[in-house]
MITIKE-466968 format. One record per residue (C-alpha): residue in three letters; x, y, z. Coordinates in steps of 0.5 Angstrom, whole numbers. Example, Ala and Ser with C-alpha at 12.3 -4.5 7.8 and 13.67 -1.06 7.14 Angstrom:
<recs>
(rec "ALA",(25,-9,16));
(rec "SER",(27,-2,14));
</recs>
This chain:
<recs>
(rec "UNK",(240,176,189));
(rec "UNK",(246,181,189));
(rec "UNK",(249,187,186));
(rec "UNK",(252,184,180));
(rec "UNK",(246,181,178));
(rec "UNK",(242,189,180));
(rec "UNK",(247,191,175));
(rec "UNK",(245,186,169));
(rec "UNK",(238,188,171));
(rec "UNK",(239,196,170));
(rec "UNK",(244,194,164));
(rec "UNK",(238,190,160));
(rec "UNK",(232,195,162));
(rec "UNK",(236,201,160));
(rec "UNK",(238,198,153));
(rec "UNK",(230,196,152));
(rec "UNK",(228,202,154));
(rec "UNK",(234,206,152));
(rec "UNK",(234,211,157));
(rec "UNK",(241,212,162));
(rec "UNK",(237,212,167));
(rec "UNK",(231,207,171));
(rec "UNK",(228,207,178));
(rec "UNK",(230,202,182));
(rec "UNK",(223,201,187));
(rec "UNK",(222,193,191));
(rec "UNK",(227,191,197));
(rec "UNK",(232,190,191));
(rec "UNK",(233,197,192));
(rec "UNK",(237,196,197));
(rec "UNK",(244,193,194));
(rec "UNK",(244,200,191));
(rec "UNK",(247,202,198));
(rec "UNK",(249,195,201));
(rec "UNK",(252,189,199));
(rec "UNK",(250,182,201));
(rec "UNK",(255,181,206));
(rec "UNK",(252,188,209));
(rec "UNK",(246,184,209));
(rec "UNK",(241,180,213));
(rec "UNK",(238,174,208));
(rec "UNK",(232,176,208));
(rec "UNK",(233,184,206));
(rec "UNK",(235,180,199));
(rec "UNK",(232,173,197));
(rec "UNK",(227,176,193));
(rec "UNK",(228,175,184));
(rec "UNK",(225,180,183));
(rec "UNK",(227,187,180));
(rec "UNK",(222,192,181));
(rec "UNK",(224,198,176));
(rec "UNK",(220,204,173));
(rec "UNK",(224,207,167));
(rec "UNK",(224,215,170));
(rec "UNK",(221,218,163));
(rec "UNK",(216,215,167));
(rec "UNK",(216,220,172));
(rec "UNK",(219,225,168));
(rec "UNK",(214,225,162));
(rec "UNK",(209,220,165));
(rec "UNK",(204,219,159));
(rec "UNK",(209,215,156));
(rec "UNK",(210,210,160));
(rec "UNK",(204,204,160));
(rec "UNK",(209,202,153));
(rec "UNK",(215,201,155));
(rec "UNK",(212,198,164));
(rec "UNK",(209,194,158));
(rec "UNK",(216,192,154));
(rec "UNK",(220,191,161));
(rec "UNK",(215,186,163));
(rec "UNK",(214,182,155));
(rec "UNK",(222,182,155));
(rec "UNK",(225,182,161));
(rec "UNK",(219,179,166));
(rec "UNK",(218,174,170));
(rec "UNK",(219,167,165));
(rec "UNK",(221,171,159));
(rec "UNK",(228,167,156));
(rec "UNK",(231,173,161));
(rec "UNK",(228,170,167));
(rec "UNK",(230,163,164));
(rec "UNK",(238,164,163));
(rec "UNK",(240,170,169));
(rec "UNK",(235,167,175));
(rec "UNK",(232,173,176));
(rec "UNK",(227,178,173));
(rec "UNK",(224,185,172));
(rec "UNK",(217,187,172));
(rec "UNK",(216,194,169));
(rec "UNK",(213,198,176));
(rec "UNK",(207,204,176));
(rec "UNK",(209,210,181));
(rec "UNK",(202,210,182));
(rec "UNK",(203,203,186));
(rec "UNK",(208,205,191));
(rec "UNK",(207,209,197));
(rec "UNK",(213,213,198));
(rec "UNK",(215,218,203));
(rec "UNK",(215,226,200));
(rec "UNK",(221,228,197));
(rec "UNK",(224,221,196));
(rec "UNK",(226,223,190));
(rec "UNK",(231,227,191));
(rec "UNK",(234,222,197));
(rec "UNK",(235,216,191));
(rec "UNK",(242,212,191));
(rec "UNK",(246,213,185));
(rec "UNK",(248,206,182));
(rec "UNK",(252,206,176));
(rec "UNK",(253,200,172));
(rec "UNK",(260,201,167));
(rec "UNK",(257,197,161));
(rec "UNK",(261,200,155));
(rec "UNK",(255,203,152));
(rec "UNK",(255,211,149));
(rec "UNK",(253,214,156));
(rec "UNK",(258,218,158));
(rec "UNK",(257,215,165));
(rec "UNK",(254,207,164));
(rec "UNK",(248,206,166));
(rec "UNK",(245,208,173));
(rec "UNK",(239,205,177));
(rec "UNK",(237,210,182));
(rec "UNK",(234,206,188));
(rec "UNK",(231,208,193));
(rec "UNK",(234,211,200));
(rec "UNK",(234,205,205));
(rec "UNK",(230,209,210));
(rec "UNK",(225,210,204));
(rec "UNK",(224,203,203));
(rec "UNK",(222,202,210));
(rec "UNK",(218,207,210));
(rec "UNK",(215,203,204));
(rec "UNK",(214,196,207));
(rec "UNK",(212,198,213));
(rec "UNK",(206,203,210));
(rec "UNK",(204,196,205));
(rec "UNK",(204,192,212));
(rec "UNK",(205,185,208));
(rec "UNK",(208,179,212));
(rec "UNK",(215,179,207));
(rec "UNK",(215,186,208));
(rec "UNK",(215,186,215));
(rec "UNK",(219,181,215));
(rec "UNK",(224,185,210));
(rec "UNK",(224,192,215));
(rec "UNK",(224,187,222));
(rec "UNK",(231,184,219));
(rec "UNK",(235,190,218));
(rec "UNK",(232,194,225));
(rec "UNK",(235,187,228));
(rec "UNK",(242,188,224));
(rec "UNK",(242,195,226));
(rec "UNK",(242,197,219));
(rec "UNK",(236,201,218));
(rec "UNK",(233,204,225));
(rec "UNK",(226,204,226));
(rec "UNK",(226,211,230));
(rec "UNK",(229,214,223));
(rec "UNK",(223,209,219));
(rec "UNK",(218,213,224));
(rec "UNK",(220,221,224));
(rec "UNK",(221,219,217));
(rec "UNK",(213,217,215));
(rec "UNK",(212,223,220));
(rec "UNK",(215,228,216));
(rec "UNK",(210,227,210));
(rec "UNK",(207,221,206));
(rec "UNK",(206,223,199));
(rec "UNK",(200,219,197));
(rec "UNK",(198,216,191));
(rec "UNK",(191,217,188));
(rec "UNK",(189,210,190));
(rec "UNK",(191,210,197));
(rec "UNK",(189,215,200));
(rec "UNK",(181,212,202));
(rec "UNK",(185,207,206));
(rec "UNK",(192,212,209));
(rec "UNK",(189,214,215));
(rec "UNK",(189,206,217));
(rec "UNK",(195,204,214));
(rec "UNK",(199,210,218));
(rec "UNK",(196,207,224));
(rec "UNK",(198,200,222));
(rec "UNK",(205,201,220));
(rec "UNK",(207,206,226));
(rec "UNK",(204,201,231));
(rec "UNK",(208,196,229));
(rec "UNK",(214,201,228));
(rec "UNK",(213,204,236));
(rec "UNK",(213,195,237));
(rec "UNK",(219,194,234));
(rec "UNK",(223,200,237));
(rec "UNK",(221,198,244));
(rec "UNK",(224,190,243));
(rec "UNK",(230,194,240));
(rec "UNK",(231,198,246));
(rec "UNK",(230,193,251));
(rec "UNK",(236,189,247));
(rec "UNK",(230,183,246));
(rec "UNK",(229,179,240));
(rec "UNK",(223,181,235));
(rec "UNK",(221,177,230));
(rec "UNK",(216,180,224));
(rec "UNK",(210,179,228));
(rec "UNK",(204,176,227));
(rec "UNK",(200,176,221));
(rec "UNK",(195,182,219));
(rec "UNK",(190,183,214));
(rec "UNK",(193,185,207));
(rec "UNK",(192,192,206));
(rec "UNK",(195,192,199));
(rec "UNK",(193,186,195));
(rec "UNK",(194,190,189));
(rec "UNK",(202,191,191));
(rec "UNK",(207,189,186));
(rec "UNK",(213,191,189));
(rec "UNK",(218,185,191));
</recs>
């Protein structure tokens, strides 16, 4: 995926929505704050655009209907998917653990598509460092693959992804049975990873662990 393709992504869930603004979650969140040439191969090779419109965390009750909507019209084998090549699937915050004041860290990424809005239409993405923190709290195989590919090109560093998980994790409800175990997880294999880096040593995304998260639908 690129950012031409996050831009048609946000354009289209704005106009369903119509909302000027959508939250951008997912590893595409990273095309807010670079370009493909910018990026290792494995930072952008999902299809998949996670978006939340943010009346969804402004007025959540109003939500469910239009992640619904997204999904429906824009979701994965809609004619959407079909024709572009890549799609939307309409994202619940309750499904993303993110580090506290995330919100006030988001890349603007602003779209000119010739509507009303004064400013076109803008995905707010997810600060990189955020993502990580992300990624590597789901402890996925590709999401350990996505941070260990922007550690090794120098784009992220996982020192930062550490002091930032360390500064707080604002938890949603139906993680927080699990959190101490997955804060063990993730900053083990962060404490690894920053020791290959250090040592100038090649480091892949490590070897599988168990699915901590088989609910996830971030990309």
């Amino acid at each position: 995926m690129n950012r031409n393709e996050l831009g048609r992504a946000i354009k289209a869930a704005c106009a369903y929505l119509d909302e000027p603004r959508v939250v951008v979650f997912g590893s595409q969140a990273i095309l807010g704050s670079y370009d493909t040439s910018e990026l290792p191969v494995a930072a952008f090779v999902s299809r998949e655009v996670d978006i939340l419109p943010l009346s969804g965390i402004t007025d959540p009750p109003s939500v469910e209907d239009k992640l619904l909507l997204l999904d429906a019209e824009l979701g994965e084998d809609s004619p959407f998917h079909s024709h572009h090549g890549f799609y939307i699937e309409g994202i619940h915050k309750d499904v993303v653990v993110l580090p506290v004041n995330w919100e006030h860290r988001l890349v603007h990424f602003t779209v000119e598509d010739g509507s009303s809005q004064l400013y076109g239409r803008t995905g707010l993405c997810l600060d990189p460092i955020d993502l990580c923190v992300s990624k590597a709290l789901a402890g996925r195989p590709k999401d350990r693959e996505f941070v260990a590919a922007l550690v090794a090109e120098n784009i992220v560093d996982a020192a930062a992804i550490l002091e930032r998980i360390d500064a707080g994790i604002d938890w949603p409800p139906g993680y927080r049975a699990d959190s101490q175990l997955r804060l063990e997880r993730a900053r083990s294999w962060l404490q690894h990873l920053d020791g290959h880096r250090s040592d100038n040593t090649d480091y892949d995304a490590g070897p599988d662990v168990p699915d901590v998260d088989p609910d996830a639908a971030e990309g």
